[in-house]
C-alpha positions as CSV (number, residue, x, y, z in Angstrom):
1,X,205.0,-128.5,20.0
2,X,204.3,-128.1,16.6
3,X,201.6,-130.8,16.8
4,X,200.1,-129.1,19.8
5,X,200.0,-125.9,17.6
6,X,198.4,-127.1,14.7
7,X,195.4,-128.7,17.2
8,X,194.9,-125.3,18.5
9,X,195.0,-124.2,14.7
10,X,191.9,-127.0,14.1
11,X,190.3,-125.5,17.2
12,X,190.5,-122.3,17.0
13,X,189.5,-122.6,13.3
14,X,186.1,-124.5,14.1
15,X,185.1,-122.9,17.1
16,X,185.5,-119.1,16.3
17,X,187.4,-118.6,13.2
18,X,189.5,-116.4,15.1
19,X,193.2,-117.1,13.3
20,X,195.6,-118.2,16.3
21,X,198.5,-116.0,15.4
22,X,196.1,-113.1,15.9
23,X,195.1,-114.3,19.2
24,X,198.8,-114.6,20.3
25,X,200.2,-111.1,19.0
26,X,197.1,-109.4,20.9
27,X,197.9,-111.6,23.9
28,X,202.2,-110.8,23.3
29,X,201.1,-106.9,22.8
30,X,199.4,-106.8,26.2
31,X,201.3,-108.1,27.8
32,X,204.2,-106.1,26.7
33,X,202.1,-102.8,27.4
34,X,201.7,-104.1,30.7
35,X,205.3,-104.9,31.6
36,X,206.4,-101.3,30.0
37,X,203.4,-99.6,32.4
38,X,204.4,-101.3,35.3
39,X,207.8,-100.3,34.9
40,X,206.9,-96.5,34.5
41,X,205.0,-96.5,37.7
């Protein structure tokens, strides 16, 4: 896993120099909004 991590780390870091942990929380965020909205309704 870890491997496979620091890949997407090499990836992420040539192709947009967008860090990966940044990508994740926004990812973790939405997706937690979305489970909290859906529950409301």
């Amino acid at each position: 896993m870890k491997k496979n991590l620091a890949k997407l780390h090499e990836i992420e870091g040539t192709l947009g120099r967008i860090p990966l942990e940044f990508n994740l929380c926004q990812t973790k965020i939405a997706s937690i909004v979305c489970c909290n909205f859906a529950s409301l309704i």
